[in-house]
C-alpha positions in Angstrom: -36.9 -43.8 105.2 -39.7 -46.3 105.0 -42.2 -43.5 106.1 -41.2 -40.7 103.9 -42.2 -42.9 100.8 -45.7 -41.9 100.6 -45.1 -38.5 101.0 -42.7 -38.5 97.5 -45.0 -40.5 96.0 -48.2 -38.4 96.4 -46.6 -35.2 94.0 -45.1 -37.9 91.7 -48.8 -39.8 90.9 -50.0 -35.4 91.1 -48.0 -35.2 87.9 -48.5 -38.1 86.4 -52.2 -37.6 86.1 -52.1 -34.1 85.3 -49.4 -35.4 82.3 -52.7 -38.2 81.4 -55.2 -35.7 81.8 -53.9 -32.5 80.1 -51.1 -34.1 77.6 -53.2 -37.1 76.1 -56.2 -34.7 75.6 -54.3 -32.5 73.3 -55.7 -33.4 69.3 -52.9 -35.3 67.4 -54.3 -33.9 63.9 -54.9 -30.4 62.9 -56.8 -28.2 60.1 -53.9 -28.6 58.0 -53.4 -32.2 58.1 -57.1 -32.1 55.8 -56.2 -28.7 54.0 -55.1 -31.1 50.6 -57.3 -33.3 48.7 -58.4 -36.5 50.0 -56.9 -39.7 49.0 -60.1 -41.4 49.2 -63.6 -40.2 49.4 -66.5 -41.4 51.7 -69.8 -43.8 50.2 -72.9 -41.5 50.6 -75.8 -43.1 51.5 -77.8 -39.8 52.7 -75.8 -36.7 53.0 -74.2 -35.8 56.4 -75.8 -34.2 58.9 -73.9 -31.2 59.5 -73.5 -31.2 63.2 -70.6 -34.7 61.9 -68.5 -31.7 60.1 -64.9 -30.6 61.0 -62.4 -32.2 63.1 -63.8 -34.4 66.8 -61.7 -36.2 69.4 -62.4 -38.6 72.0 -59.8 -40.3 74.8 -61.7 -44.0 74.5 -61.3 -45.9 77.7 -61.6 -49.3 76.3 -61.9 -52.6 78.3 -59.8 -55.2 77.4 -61.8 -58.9 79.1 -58.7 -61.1 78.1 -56.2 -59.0 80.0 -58.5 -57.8 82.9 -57.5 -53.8 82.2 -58.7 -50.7 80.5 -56.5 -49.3 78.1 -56.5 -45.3 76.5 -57.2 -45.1 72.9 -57.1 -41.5 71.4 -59.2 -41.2 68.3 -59.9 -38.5 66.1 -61.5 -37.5 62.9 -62.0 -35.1 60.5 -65.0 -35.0 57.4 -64.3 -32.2 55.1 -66.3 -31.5 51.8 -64.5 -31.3 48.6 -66.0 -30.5 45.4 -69.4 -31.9 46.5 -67.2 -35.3 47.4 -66.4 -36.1 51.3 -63.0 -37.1 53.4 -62.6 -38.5 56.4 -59.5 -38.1 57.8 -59.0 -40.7 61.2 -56.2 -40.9 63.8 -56.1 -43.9 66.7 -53.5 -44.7 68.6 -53.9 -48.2 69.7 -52.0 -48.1 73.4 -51.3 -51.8 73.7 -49.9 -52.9 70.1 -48.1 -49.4 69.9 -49.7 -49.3 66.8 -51.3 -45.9 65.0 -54.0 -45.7 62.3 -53.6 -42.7 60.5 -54.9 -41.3 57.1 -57.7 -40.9 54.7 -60.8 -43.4 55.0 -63.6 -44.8 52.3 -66.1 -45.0 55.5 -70.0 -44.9 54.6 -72.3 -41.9 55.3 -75.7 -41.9 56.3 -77.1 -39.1 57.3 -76.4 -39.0 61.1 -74.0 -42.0 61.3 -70.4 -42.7 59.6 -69.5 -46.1 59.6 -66.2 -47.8 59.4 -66.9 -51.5 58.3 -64.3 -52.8 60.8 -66.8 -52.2 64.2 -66.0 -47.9 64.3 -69.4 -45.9 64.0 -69.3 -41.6 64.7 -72.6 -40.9 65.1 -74.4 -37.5 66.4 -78.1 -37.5 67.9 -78.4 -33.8 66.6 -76.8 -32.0 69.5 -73.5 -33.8 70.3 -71.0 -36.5 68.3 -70.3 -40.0 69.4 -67.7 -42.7 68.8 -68.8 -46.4 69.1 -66.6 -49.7 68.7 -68.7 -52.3 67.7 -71.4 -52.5 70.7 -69.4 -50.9 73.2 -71.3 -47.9 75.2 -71.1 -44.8 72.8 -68.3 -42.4 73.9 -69.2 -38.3 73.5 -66.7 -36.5 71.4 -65.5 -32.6 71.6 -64.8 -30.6 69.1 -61.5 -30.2 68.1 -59.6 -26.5 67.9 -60.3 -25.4 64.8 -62.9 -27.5 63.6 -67.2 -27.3 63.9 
């Protein structure tokens, strides 16, 4: 009995990272979730760079020192233009508190970079879009269906 173990167990961890790989990829927010007005509208410093437009996702593997473990953090966003005003629409799902951060955001543009105030920066380098907590390694972002 003792022997046949790993043999189950090898399919079962199979489908368990396929389920992490494929399932937590999918985008949590959509075109439609920005289709209405925002609630709030973004500082401008220096208009956007364009390549920042539409709707980016990232799975953030972030480090946790205190508890010795890396936990899986979606986060999204969205920056839509409306009447010469701009939105930013953000989705995180904080894995260890359970906790998700959903809605319209007052972030600051400048030019390449949109920063939170609370340690989140997007940023693109002209080509591809980044997320960055605080000084953490920046993480590259894809595009999400439907958006840029």
């Amino acid at each position: 009995m003792g022997k046949k173990a790993p043999i189950l167990l090898g399919p079962l961890v199979a489908v368990i990272l396929a389920f992490l790989a494929f399932g937590a990829s999918a985008a949590k927010t959509t075109p439609q979730d920005v289709a209405g007005a925002p609630g709030v509208f973004c500082k401008v410093l220096k208009e956007p760079n364009p390549r920042l437009m539409g709707g980016w996702q990232v799975m953030w593997h972030r480090y946790r020192t205190k508890q010795g473990r890396t936990d899986i953090n979606p986060v999204e966003f969205w920056l839509v233009k409306r009447d010469n005003r701009y939105g930013l629409y953000f989705y995180r799902f904080k894995a260890e508190e359970n906790t998700t951060y959903l809605g319209w955001r007052d972030w600051t543009i400048n030019g390449d970079e949109i920063i939170s105030g609370t340690g989140i920066r997007f940023f693109t380098d002209g080509t591809d879009v980044f997320f960055q907590w605080e000084n953490d390694k920046p993480t590259k972002m894809t595009p999400i269906e439907g958006g840029p």
